[in-house]
C-alpha positions as CSV (number, residue, x, y, z in Angstrom):
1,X,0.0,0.0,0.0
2,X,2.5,2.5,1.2
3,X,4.5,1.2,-2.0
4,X,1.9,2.6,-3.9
5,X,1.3,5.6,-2.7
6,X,4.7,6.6,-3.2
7,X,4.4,5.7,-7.0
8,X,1.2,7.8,-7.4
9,X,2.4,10.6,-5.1
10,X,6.0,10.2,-7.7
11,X,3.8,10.3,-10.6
12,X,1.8,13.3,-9.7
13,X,5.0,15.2,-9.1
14,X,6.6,14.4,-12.2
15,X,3.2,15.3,-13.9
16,X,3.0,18.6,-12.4
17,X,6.6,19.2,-13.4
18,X,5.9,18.7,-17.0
19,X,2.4,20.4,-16.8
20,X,4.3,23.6,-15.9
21,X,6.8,23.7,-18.7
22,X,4.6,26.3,-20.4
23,X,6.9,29.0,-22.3
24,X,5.7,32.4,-22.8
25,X,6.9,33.9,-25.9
26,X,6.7,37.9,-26.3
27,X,7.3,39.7,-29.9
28,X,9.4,43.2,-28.9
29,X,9.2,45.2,-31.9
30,X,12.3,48.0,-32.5
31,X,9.7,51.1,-32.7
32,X,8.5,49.1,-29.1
33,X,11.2,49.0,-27.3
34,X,12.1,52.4,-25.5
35,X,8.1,52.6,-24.7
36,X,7.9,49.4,-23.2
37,X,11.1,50.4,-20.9
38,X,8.6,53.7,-19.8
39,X,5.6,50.7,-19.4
40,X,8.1,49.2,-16.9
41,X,8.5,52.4,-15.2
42,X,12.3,52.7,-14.9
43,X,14.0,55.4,-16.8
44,X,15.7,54.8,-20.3
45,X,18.8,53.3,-20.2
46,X,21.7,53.1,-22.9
47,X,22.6,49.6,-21.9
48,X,25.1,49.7,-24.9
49,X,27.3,51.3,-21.9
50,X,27.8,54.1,-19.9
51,X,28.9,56.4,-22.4
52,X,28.7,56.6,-26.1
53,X,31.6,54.7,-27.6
54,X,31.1,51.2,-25.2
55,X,31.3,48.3,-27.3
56,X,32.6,45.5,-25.3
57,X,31.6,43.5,-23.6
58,X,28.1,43.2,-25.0
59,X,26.8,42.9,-21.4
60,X,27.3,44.1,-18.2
61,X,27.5,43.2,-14.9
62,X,25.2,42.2,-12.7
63,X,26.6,45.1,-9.6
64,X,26.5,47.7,-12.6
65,X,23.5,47.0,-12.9
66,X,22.1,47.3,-9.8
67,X,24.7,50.0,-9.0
68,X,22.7,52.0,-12.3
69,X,18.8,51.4,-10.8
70,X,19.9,52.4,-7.9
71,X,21.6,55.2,-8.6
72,X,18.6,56.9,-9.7
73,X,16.2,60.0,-8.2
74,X,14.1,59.1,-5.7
75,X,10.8,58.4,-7.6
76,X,11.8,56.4,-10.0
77,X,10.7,52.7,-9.9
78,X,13.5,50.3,-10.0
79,X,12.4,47.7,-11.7
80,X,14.2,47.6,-14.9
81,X,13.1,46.6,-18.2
82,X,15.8,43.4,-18.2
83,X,14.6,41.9,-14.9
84,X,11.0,42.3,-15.6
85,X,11.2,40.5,-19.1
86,X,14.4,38.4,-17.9
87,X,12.2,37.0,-15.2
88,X,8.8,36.9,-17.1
89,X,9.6,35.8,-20.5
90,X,11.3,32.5,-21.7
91,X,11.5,33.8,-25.2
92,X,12.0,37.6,-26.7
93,X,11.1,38.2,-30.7
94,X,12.9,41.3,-31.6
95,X,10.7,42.3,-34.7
96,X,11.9,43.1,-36.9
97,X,14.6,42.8,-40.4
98,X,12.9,42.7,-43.7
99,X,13.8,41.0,-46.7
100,X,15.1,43.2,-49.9
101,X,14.4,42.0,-53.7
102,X,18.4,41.4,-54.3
103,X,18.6,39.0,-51.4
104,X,20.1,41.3,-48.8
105,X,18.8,42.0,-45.2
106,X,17.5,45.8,-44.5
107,X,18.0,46.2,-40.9
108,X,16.3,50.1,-41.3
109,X,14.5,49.0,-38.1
110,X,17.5,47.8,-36.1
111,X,19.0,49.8,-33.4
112,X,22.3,48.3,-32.4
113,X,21.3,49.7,-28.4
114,X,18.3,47.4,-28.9
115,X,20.4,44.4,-29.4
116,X,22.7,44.9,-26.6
117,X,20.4,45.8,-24.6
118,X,18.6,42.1,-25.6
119,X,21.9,40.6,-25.3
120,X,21.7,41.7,-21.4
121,X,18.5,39.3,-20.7
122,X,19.8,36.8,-22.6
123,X,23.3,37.3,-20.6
124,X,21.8,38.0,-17.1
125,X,18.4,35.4,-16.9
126,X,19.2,32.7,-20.1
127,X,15.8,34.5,-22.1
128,X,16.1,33.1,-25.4
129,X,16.4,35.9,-28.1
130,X,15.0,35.1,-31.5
131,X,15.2,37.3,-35.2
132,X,12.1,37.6,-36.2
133,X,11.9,38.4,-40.2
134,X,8.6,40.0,-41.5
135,X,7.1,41.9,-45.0
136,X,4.5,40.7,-47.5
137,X,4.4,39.0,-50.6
138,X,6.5,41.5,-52.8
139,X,9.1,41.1,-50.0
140,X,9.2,37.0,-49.6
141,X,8.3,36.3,-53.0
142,X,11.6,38.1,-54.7
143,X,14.2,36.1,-52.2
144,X,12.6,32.9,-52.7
145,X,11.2,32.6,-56.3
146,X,15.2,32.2,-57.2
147,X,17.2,29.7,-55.9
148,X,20.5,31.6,-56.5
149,X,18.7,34.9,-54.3
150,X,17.3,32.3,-51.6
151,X,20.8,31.3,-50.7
152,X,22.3,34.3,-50.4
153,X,19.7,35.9,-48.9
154,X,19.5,32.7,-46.1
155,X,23.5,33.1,-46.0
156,X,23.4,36.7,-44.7
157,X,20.5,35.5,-42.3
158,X,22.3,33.2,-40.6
159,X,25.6,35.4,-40.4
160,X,23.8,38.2,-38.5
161,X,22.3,35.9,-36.3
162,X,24.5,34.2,-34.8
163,X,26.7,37.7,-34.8
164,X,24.0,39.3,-32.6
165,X,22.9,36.6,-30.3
166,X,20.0,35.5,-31.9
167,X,19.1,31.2,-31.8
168,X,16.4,31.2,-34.1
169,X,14.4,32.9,-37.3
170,X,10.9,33.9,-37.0
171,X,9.0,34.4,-40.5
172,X,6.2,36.5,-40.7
173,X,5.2,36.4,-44.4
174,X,1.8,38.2,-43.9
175,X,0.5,36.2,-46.0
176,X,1.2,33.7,-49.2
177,X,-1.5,34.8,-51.6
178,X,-1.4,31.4,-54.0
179,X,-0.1,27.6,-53.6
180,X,2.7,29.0,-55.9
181,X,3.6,31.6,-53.3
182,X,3.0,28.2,-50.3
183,X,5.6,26.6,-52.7
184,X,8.1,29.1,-52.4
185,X,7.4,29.6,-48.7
186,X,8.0,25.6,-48.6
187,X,11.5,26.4,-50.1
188,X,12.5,29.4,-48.1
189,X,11.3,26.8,-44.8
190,X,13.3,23.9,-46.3
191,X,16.4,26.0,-47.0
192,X,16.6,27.6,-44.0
193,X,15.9,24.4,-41.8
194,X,18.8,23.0,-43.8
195,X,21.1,25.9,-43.5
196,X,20.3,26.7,-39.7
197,X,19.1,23.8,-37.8
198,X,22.7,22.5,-37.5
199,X,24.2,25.4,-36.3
200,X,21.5,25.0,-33.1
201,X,19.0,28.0,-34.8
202,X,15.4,27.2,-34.6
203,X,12.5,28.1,-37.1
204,X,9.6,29.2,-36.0
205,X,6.6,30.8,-38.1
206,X,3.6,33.3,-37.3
207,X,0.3,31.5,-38.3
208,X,-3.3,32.8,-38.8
209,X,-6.0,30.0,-38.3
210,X,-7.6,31.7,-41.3
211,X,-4.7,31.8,-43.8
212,X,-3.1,28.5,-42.7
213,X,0.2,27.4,-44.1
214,X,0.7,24.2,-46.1
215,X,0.7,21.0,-43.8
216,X,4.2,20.4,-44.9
217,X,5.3,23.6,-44.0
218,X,4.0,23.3,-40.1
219,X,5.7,20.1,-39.9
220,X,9.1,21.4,-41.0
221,X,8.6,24.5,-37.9
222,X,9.5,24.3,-34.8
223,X,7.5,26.1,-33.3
224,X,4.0,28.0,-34.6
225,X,3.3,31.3,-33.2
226,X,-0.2,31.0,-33.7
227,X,-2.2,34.5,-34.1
228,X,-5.4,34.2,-32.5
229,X,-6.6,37.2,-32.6
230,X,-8.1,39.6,-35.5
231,X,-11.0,37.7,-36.0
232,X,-14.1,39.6,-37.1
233,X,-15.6,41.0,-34.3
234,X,-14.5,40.7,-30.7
235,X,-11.7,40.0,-31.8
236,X,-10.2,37.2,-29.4
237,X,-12.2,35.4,-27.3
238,X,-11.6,32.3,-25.5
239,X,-13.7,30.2,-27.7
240,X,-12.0,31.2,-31.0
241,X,-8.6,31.0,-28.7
242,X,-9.9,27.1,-28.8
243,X,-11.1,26.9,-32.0
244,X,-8.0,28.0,-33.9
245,X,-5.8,26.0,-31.8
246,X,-8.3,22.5,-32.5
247,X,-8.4,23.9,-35.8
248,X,-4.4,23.3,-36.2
249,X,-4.0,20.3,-34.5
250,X,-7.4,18.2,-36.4
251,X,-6.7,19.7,-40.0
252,X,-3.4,19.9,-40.3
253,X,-2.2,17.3,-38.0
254,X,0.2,20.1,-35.8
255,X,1.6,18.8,-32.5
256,X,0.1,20.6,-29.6
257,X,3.4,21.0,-28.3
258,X,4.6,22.8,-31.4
259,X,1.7,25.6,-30.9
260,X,2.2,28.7,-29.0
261,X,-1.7,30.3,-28.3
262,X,-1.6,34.3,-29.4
263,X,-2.6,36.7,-27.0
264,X,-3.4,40.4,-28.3
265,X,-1.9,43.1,-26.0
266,X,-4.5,45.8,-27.5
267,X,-7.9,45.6,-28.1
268,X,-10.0,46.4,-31.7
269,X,-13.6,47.9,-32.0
270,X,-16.0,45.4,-32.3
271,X,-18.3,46.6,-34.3
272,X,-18.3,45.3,-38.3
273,X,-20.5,48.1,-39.0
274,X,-17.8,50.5,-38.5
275,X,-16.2,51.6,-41.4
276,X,-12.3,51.8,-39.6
277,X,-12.8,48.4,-37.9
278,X,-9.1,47.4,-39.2
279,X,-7.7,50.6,-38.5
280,X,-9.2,51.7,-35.1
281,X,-7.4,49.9,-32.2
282,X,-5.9,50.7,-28.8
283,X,-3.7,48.8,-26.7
284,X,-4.1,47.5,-23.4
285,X,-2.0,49.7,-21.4
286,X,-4.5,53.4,-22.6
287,X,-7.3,51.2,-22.2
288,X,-6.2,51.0,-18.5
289,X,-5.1,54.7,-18.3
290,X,-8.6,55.3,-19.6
291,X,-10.8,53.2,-17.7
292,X,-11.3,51.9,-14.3
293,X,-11.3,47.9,-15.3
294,X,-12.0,45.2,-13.6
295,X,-10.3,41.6,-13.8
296,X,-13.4,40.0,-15.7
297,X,-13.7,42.8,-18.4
298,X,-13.1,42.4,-21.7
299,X,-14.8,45.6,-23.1
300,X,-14.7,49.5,-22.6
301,X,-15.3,52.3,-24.5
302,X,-16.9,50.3,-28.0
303,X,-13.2,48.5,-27.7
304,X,-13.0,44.7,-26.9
305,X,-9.6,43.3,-25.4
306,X,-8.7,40.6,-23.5
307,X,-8.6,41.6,-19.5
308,X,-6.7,39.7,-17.1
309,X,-9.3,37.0,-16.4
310,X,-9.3,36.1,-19.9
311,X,-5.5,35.6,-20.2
312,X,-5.7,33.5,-17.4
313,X,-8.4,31.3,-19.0
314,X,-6.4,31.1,-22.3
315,X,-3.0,30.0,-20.5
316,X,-5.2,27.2,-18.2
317,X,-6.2,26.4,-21.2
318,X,-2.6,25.9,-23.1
319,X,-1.6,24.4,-19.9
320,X,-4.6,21.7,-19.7
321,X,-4.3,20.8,-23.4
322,X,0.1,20.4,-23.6
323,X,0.5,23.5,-25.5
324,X,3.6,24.5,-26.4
325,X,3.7,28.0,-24.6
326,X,1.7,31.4,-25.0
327,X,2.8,34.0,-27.4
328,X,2.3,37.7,-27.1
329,X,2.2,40.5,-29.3
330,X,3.6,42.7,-28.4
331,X,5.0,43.0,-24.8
332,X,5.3,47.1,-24.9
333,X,1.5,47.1,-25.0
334,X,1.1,46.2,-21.5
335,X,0.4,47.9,-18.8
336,X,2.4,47.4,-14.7
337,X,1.8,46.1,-11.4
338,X,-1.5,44.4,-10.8
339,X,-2.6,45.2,-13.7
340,X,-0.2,43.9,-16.2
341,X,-1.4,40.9,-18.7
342,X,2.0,39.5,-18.3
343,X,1.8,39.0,-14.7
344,X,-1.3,37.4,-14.4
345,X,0.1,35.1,-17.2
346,X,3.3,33.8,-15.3
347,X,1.0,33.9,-12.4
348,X,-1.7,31.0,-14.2
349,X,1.5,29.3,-15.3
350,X,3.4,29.2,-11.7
């Protein structure tokens, strides 16, 4: 008897061990990033150094650190951007580089301070920091229609990479229009997977449930960052959440594991009626500024979001069902304290 207590009391443990290996994920995009160090609340900080011309090493120390929050007016809140992402997020998107027509990288968007900056949390808490690549059709379509292009383009990819810390690609090709433009996203998946996978870089891919990516495409990811939100509508709610997830996994045969759940950090209008229902949006962190919410809501001012009681839901539910982790966009939409949707997140996940 005893002896089998102690198996089932083992099992449970090991089961809540792997029950609670759910990864959040958290898109950071470049024009995002000194906002969501004010979102925090501590002041901006050139973590490239502590003057202009600092260039090595690409991190600091832990006492500088502390010696720099700390060093600060009274008034200030200490908690820096590093330690609240470094100790909240497993892994950071920096979004984003773009691809050009003649197979080079245009890194516009890229603000060497950003990377360093990255290359702190990744130094200081082990956050994982991945590249994500975005642009449309006209973008993807000219480095991938030629194979000559492809590689070159790939080739660059992986060089800055692994030059600024990143361990994986992220593409965000919004969206293939045709099965010819599938095909070529096929080959652009394959090449990469082939280039990059043995030098340890991962390949991950932004999915909508309603513009679904070939079946052999999802199988060669490894990970889906699956966008459930900007559905007609209220734009995210639980039961779509659901849906899209079932969607992947029944259709198109994806591993739950392999599927990180979207959250939106902003809320849309919800009325179709409205003539700017794509354009009008507002992120979570005005909404809060705005209006006295409570935990449960999900709507204010004609705008529907998803409140703290509904991220909660959606991560039990990603924790319930094996999911690979939840992914956010974007992380400097969020408001602090109690009220921020990334707390009560790690919170349903610890």
């Amino acid at each position: 008897m005893k002896r089998s207590l102690f198996i089932a009391a083992l099992f449970f443990a090991f089961s809540t061990l792997f029950a609670n290996t759910l990864q959040i994920t958290g898109y950071l995009p470049s024009y995002r990033l000194e906002s969501a160090v004010r979102a925090v609340g501590s002041p901006v900080l050139d973590l490239s150094g502590f003057s202009p011309d600092y260039t090595a090493p690409r991190y600091i120390s832990q006492s500088n650190l502390e010696f720099a929050y700390t060093s600060f007016p009274e008034g200030y809140l200490y908690e820096s951007i590093e330690s609240w992402y470094g100790n909240n997020v497993d892994r950071l998107i920096y979004f984003s580089v773009i691809p050009n027509s003649d197979g080079t990288l245009d890194r516009i968007n890229v603000d060497q301070r950003d990377l360093n900056r990255l290359n702190n949390i990744k130094h200081l808490y082990g956050t994982e920091l991945i590249l994500a690549l975005s642009g449309n059709s006209v973008n993807f379509v000219a480095v991938s229609e030629d194979d000559d292009t492809r590689k070159k383009f790939l080739e660059e990819l992986l060089d800055y990479a692994l030059a600024e810390g990143f361990s994986g690609i992220d593409f965000d090709w919004e969206y293939p229009k045709d099965e010819e433009q599938l095909t070529l996203f096929e080959k652009l998946i394959d090449d990469a997977a082939l280039l990059m996978s043995p030098q340890g870089l991962s390949i991950s891919a932004a999915v909508s449930r309603f513009k679904p990516l070939s079946e052999d495409v999802l199988a060669k990811l490894d990970r889906i960052n699956l966008m459930a939100y900007d559905n007609f509508g209220r734009h995210s709610t639980y039961e779509s959440a659901v849906e899209a997830s079932e969607y992947l996994q029944i259709k198109y045969n994806v591993e739950p594991g392999k599927i990180n759940l979207g959250i939106p950090f902003y809320g849309r209008i919800f009325s179709g009626l409205d003539p700017q229902y794509w354009s009008r949006t507002k992120i979570y962190r005005q909404l809060v500024e705005e209006f006295t919410l409570s935990p449960s809501q999900d709507e204010a001012g004609g705008i529907y979001f998803n409140g703290i009681d509904t991220v909660k839901r959606k991560t039990a539910y990603a924790l319930e069902q094996g999911l690979g982790g939840i992914m956010i966009w974007e992380l400097g939409q969020d408001s602090i304290g109690s009220r921020s949707l990334l707390k009560a997140i790690r919170e349903e996940i610890k």
